[in-house]
C-alpha positions in Angstrom: 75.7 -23.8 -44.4 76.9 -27.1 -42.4 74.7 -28.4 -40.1 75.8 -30.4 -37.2 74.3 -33.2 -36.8 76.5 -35.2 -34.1 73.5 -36.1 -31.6 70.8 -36.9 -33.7 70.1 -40.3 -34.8 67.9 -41.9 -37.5 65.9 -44.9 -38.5 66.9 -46.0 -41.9 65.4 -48.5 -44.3 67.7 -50.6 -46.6 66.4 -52.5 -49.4 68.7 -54.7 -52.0 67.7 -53.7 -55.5 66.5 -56.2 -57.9 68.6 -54.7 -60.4 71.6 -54.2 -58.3 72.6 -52.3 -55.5 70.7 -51.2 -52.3 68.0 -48.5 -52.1 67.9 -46.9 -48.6 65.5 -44.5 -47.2 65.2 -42.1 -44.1 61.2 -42.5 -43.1 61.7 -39.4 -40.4 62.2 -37.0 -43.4 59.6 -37.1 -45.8 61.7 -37.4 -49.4 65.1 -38.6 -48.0 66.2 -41.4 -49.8 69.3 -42.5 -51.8 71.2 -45.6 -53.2 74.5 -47.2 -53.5 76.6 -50.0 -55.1 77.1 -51.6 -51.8 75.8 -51.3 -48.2 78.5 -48.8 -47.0 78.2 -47.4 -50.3 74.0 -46.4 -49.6 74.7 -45.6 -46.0 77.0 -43.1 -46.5 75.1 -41.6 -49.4 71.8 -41.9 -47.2 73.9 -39.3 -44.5 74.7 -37.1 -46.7 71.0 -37.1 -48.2 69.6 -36.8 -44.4 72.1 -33.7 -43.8 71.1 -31.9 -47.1 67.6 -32.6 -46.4 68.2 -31.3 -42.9 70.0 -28.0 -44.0 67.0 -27.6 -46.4 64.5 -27.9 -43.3 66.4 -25.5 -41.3 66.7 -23.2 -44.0 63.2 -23.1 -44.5 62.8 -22.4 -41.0 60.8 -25.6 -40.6 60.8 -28.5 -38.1 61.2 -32.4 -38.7 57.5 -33.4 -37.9 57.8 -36.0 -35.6 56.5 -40.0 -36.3 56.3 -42.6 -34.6 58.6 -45.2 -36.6 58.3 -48.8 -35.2 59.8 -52.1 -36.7 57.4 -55.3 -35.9 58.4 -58.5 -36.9 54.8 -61.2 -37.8 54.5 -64.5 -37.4 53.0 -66.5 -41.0 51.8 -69.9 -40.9 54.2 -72.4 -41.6 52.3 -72.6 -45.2 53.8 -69.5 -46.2 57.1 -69.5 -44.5 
């Protein structure tokens, strides 16, 4: 089953990987998470992970429990910076 997806968008987080790559996760879909050699490489894999985990949802006959996702930026003294 193929699950259109067209209108729906989707926080992602992407992390560099200290031993190489880029780790990238989907914090609206609890589990959703893959990697990739290169930035385009982990985004594309991280929409094909969010659309399997998706088709999963729907086949369960479950929702996406909604959360609020937020990015905030701090301020550190200059110490730390």
């Amino acid at each position: 089953m193929k699950l259109n997806c067209n209108n729906q968008v989707f926080p992602v987080i992407l992390q560099e990987d200290a031993t190489g790559g880029y780790i990238v996760n989907n914090p609206a879909i609890d589990g959703c998470y893959s990697q990739g050699d290169s930035i385009e490489q982990a985004l594309k894999n991280i929409k094909e992970a969010t659309e399997l985990c998706l088709e999963e949802i729907t086949e369960r006959h479950e929702k996406i429990k909604s959360k609020n996702i937020s990015l905030h930026l701090i301020n550190l003294k200059k110490e730390y910076a």
